[in-house]
C-alpha positions in Angstrom: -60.7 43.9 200.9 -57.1 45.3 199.7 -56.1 45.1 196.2 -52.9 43.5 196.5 -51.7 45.1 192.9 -53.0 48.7 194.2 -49.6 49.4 196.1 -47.5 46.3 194.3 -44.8 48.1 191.7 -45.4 47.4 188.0 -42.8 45.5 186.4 -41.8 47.0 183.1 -39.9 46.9 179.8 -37.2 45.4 181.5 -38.8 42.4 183.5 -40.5 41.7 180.5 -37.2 41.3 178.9 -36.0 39.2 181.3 -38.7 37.2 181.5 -38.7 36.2 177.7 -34.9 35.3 178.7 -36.3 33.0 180.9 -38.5 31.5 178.8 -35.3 29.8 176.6 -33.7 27.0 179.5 -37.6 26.5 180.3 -38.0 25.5 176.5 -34.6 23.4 176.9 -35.5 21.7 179.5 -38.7 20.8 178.7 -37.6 19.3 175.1 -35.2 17.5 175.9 -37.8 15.3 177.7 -38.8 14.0 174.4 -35.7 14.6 172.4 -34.6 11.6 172.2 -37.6 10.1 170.2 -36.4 10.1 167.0 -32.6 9.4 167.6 -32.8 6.3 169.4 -32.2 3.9 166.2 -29.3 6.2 165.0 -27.8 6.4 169.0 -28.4 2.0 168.7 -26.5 2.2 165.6 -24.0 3.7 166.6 -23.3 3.1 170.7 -25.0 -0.4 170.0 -26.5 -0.1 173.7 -27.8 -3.1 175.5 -31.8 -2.9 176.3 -31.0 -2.3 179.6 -28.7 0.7 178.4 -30.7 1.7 176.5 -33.6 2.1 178.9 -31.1 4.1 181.2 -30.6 6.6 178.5 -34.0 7.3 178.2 -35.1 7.3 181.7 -31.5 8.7 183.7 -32.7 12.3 182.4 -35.9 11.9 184.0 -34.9 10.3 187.3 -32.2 13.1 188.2 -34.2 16.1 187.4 -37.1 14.6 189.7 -34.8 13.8 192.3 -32.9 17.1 192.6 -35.5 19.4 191.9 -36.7 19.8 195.9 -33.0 20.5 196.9 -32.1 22.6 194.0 -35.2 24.7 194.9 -33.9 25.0 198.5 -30.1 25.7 197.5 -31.6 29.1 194.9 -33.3 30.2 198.0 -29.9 30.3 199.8 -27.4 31.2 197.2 -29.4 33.3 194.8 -31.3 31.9 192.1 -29.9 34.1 189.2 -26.5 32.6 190.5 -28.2 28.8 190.6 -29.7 29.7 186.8 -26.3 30.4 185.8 -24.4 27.4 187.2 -27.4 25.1 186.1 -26.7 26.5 182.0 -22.8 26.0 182.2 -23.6 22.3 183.6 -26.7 21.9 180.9 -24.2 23.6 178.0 -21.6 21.3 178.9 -23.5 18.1 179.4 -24.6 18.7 176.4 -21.7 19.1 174.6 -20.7 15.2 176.1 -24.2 13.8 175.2 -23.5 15.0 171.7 -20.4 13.2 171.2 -20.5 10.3 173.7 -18.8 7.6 172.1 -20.2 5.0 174.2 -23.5 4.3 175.8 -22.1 5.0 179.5 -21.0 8.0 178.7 -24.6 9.0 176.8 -26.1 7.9 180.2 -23.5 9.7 182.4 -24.6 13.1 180.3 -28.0 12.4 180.5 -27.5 12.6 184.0 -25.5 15.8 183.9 -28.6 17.1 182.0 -31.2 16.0 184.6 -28.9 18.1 187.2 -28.3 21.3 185.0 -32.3 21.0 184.2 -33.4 20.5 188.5 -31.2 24.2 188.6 -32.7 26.3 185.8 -37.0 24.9 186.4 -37.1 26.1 190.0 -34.9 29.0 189.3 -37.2 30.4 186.0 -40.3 29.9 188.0 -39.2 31.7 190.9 -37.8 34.3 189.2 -40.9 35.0 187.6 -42.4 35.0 190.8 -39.8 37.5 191.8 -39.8 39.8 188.8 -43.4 40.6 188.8 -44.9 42.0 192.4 -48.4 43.1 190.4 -50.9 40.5 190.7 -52.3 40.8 187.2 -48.7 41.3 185.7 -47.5 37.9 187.4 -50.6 36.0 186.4 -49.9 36.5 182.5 -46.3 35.9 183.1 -47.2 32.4 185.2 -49.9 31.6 182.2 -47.2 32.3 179.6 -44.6 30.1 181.3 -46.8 27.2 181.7 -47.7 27.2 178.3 -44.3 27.6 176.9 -43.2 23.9 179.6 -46.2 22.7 177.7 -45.5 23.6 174.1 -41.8 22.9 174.8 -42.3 19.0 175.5 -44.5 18.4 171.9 -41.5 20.4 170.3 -38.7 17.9 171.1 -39.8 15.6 169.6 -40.3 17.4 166.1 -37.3 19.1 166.1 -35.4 15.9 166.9 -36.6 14.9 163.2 -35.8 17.6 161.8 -32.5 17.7 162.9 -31.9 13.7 162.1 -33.0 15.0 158.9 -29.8 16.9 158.3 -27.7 16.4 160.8 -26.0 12.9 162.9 -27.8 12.3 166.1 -25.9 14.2 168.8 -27.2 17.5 166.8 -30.6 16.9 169.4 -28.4 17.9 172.0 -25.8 20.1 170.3 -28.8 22.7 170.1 -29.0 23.5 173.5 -25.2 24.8 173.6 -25.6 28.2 171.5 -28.5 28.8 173.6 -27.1 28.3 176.8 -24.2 30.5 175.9 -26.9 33.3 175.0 -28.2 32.6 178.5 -25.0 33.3 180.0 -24.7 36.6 178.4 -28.2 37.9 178.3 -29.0 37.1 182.6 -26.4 38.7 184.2 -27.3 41.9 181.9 -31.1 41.5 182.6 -32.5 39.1 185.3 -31.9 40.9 188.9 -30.4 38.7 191.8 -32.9 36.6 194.7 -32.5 35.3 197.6 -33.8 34.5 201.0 -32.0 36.9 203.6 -32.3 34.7 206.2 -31.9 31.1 205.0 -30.5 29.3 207.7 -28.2 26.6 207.7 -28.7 24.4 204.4 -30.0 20.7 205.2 -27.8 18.3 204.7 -29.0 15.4 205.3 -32.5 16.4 203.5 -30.9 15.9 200.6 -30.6 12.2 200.4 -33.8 11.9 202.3 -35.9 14.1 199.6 -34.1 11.8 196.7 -35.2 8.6 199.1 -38.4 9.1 198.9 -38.8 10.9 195.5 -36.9 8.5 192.8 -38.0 5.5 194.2 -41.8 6.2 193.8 -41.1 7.8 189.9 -39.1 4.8 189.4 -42.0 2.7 190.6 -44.7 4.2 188.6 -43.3 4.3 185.3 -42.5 0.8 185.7 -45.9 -0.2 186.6 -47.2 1.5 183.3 -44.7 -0.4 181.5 -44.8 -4.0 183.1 -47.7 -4.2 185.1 -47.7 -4.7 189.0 -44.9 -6.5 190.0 -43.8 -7.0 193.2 -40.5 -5.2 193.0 -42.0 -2.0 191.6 -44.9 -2.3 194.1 -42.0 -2.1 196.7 -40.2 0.4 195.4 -43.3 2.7 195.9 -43.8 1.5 199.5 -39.9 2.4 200.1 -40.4 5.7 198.6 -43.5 6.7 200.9 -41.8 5.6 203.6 -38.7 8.0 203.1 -41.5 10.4 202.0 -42.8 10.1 205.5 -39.4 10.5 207.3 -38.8 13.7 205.0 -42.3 15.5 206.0 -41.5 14.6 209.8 -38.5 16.3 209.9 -40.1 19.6 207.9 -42.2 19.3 210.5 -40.2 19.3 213.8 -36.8 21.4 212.0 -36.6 24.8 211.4 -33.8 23.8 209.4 -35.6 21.7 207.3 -35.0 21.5 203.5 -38.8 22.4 202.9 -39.6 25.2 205.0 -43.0 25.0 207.4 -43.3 28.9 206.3 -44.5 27.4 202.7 -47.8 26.1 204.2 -48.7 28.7 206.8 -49.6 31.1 204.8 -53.1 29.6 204.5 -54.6 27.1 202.0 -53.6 28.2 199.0 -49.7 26.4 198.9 -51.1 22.7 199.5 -54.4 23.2 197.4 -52.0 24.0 194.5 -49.7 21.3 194.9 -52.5 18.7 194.9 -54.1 20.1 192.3 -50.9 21.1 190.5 -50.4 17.1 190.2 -54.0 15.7 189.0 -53.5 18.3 186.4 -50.0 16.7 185.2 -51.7 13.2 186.1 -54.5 14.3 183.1 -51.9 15.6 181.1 -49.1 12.5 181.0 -51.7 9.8 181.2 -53.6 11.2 178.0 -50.9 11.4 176.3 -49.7 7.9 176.9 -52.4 7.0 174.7 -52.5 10.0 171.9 -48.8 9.5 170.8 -49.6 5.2 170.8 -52.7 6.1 168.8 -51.4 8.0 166.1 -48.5 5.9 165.1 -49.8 2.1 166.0 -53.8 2.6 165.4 -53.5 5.3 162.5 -49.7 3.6 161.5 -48.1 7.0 161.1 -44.2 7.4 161.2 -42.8 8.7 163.8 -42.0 12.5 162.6 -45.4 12.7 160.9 -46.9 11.8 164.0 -45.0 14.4 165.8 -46.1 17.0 163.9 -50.0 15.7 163.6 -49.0 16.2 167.6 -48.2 19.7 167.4 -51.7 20.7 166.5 -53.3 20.5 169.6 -50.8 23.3 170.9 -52.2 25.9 168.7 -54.9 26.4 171.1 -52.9 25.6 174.3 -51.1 29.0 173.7 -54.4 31.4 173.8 -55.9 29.0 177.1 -53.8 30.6 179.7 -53.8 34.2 179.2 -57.7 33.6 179.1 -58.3 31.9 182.1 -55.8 34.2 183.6 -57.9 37.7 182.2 -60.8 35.5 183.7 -59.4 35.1 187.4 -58.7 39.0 187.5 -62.9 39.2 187.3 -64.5 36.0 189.0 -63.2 33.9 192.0 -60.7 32.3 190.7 -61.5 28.9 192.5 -64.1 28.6 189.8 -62.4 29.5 186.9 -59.8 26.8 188.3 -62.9 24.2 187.9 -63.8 25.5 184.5 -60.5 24.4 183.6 -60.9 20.9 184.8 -64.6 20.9 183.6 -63.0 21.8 180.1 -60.2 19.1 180.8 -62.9 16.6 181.4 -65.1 17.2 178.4 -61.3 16.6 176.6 -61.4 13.5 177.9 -64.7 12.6 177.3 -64.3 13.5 173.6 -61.0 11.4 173.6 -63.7 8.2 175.1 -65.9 8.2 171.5 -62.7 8.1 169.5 -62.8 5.2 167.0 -60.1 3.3 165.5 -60.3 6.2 162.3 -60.8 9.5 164.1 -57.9 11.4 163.6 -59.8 14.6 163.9 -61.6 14.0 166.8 -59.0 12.9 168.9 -57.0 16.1 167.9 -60.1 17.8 169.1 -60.1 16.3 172.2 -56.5 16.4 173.0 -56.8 20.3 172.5 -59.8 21.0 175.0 -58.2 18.7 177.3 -54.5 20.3 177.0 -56.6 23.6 177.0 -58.3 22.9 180.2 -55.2 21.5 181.9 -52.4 24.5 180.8 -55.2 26.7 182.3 -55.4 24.3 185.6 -51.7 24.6 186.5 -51.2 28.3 185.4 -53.6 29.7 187.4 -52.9 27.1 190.7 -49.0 27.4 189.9 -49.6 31.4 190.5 -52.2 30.9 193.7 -49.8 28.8 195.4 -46.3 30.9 194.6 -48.3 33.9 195.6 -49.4 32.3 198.9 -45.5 31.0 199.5 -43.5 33.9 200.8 -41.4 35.4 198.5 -38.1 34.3 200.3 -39.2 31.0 199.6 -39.9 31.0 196.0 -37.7 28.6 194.9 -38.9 25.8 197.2 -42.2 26.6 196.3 -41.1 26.1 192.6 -39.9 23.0 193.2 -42.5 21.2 195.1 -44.5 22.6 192.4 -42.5 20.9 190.1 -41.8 17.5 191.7 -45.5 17.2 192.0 -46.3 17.7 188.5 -43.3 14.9 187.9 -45.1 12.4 190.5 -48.3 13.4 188.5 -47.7 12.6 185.5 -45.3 9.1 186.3 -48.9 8.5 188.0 -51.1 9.3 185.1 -49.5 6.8 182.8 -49.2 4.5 185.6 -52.9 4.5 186.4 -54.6 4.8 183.1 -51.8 2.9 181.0 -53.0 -0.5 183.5 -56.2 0.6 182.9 -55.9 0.4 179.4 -54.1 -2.6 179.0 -56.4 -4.7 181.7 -59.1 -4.0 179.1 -56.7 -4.6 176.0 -55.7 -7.9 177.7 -59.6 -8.9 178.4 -60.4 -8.2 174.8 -57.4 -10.2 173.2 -57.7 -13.0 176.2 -58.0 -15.7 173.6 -55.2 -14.5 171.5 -51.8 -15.3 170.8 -49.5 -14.2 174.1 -47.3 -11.7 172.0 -50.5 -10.0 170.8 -52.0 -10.3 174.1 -49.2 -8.5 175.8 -49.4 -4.8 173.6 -50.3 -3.4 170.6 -46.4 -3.4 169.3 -46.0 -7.2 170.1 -49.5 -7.8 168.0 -48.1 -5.3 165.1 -45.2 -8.0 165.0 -46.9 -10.7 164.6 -49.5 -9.7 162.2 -46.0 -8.7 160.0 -44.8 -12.2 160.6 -47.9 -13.6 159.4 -48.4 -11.6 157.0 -52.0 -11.8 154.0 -55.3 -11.4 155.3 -54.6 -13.3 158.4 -52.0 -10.8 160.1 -54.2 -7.8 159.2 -57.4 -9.4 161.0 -54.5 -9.8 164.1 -53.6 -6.6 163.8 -57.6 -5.0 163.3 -58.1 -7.0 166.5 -55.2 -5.4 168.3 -55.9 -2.4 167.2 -60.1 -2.5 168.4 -58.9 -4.0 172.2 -56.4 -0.9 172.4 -58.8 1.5 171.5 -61.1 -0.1 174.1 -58.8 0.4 176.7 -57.7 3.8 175.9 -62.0 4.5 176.0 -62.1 3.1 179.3 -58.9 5.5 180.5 -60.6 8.2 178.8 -64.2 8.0 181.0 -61.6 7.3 184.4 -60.0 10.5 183.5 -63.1 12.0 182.5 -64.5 11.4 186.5 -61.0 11.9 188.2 -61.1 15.8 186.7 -64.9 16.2 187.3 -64.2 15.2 190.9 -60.7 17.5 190.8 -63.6 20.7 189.6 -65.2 19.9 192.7 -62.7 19.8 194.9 -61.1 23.1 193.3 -64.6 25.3 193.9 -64.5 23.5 197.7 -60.7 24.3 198.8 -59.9 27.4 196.8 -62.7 29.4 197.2 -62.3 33.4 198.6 -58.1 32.6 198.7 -56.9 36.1 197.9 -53.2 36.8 197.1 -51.5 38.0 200.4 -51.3 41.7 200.2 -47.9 43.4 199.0 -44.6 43.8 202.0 -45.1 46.6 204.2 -43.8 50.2 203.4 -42.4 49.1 200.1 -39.4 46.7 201.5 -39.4 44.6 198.7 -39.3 46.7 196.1 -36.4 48.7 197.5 -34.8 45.5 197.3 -35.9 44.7 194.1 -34.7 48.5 193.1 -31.3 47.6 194.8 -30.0 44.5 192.6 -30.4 46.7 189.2 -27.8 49.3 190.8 
């Protein structure tokens, strides 16, 4: 067999470069998922937001980058994805600059939303530039394992630098930050990062647009209210409304050769769709653990919030070594396998997470880490298989399914194992108060309210049934990622990257943007 990398030109000094440019609206993006952690009470202070409102500002981010991300990945493709980069960090810098001094809670949420845009432009674009940058097999893999750490790493930093900066600053600091370095993006790409696009793009899809938000937004909508309030009916049909637009969207790719999602992106054999799937039980693992962890250290252990944060942190010190190891490993065995190590090492996270008692501190940092380990391994090493597989015209579609299914992953994480968890919490505390019955924060106000020896039985209680629950999570993960190794050995096994363009075409184009 051909050694794609034998003929494939070695990025140097200067892709590196560009690459660690890239790495800063990955970073951005990522934290301000969890920026807002610590600010809320001053932003409530200040904006005096309704619950409603306040829910909004929270989850508007969210909601647009999931919803744009697909047709952001197909508009790079068309108009160049430096170009998209660069558009996306003006609109991030300057929604930031509003979120930072919104003097009202519609305007917070109306920047939020500007955020959520700028943030569906610069995801697909990084990743597919990466892609892009780096034609050399091994050379892409680090570069794909590096990137997937930094998303990783970047979502536990928010929310630590968030306190900090409340520490020393008013609350629209959180977002002030990203403005200097979105103004050093703007500078530093057009001097480093060469321009991509598809030569050929064809007209762009209108009306896939609406049609890919259809059947995205109302299914993340759906599961993260189902982790929050349970099964209701509306949510429930807000999922079925979202498959069925999902439907629509995938018979049109389909039967269009105009379609926003391009049939080319899954005939290139089986490595696109196997990374997908597999792509999302791995941000499924990832989100649903930590829907427990973060509860755990500040409700079970009672920890502030900052000091939990940074108790947080310590899981990523090992994240950052995972990746570049399994991806040194996949240049020597099939890499199907060292996928299912991953999830194999996922699982035992998961299944150290399972013994953790209502004092273990240490052992479920432990287990966060080999899981977090596992799972940054897991997604760098599929994200790479399946924007290898894609053709290179089409990286930024590729990006973006690869990121909307990580987003559906992890809304169906928490979803999943946060109603399993709280069926068993509920079953344990059946005979209780309905305020304690309902979640660990409802019991942690009563047991103030009662206050003595009484309110600290309610609240040992409380704490026991929610440690339960997050057990019983643990060992449903635990299975889910044994069964995910499985099926990783099965579908992925022998998939080679495609060998490198004939007679050198790309990298005379490649050659061509730097002059």
């Amino acid at each position: 067999m051909t050694n794609p990398s034998a003929t494939a030109r070695l990025a140097g000094r200067r892709e590196w470069t560009a690459f660690t440019v890239l790495l800063l609206p990955l970073l951005l993006v990522s934290m301000d998922v969890s920026v807002l952690y610590f600010a809320i009470p001053a932003i409530t202070d200040q904006l005096d937001p309704s619950a409603t409102q306040q829910l909004w500002i929270f989850d508007s981010y969210a909601f647009a980058l999931s919803g744009l991300l697909v047709t952001m990945g197909s508009l790079g493709d068309r108009i160049g994805r430096r170009k998209l980069l660069l558009i996306g960090a003006t609109a991030f810098g300057l929604a930031s600059i509003g979120a930072g001094y919104a003097t009202s809670p519609e305007m917070l949420i109306a920047a939020r939303v500007l955020l959520g845009i700028g943030g569906a432009t610069l995801m697909p674009s990084t990743l597919a530039l990466v892609r892009n940058l780096f034609q050399d097999a091994k050379q892409r893999g680090k570069a794909i394992a590096i990137w997937s750490g930094a998303m990783t790493g970047g979502i536990a930093l928010g929310s630590v630098l968030s306190g900090v900066m409340l520490n020393h600053f008013f609350w629209g600091s959180v977002f002030l930050i990203n403005v200097p370095a979105m103004l050093l993006l703007l500078i530093l790409v057009p001097a480093l990062v060469p321009e991509f696009k598809d030569p050929a793009p064809g007209r762009f899809d209108l009306l896939g647009v609406p049609l890919s938000m259809a059947a995205v937004l109302p299914v993340v909508y759906g599961l993260k209210e189902i982790a929050a309030e349970g099964f209701e009916p509306l949510y429930l049909g807000c999922l079925a409304a979202g498959l069925a637009f999902g439907y629509v969207f995938v018979r049109r790719r389909r039967t269009r050769d105009d379609a926003m999602v391009s049939r080319a992106l899954f005939l290139q054999g089986r490595g696109f769709g196997a990374g997908i799937g597999l792509n999302t039980v791995a941000a499924f693992a990832m989100m649903g653990s930590a829907y427990f962890t973060t509860q755990y250290l500040q409700s079970v252990l009672g920890m502030g919030p900052l000091e939990a944060a940074l108790w947080s942190l310590a899981p990523s010190l090992v994240i950052g070594a995972a990746a570049p190891v399994g991806a040194a490993l996949a240049q020597k065995l099939d890499r199907a396998y060292v996928i299912a190590g991953g999830f194999v090492l996922a699982a035992a996270g998961f299944a150290l997470i399972g013994l953790v008692g209502t004092d273990s501190l240490w052992l479920l940092l432990i287990g966060a880490g080999v899981l977090a380990s596992g799972i940054v391994t897991v997604m760098s090493l599929v994200s790479d298989m399946a924007l290898t597989s894609a053709p290179a015209e089409k990286a930024g579609s590729a990006a973006s399914l690869l990121e909307t299914g990580q987003e559906f992953g992890g809304a169906l994480g928490m979803a999943v194992l946060g109603s399993l968890g709280t069926a068993v919490y509920r079953s344990d505390l059946a005979d209780s108060e309905p305020a304690v019955r309902e979640t660990l924060g409802g019991a942690a106000a009563t047991a103030h309210h009662v206050g003595g020896e009484a309110g600290e039985q309610v609240l040992a209680l409380a704490r026991e049934a929610f440690v339960h629950g997050m057990q019983y999570a643990a060992w449903g993960g635990t299975a889910l990622l044994l069964g995910a190794a499985v099926l990783a050995a099965a579908l992925m096994r022998g998939i080679e990257a495609p060998a490198p363009p004939a007679a050198g075409t790309e990298d005379r184009a490649h050659e061509a943007t730097y002059r």
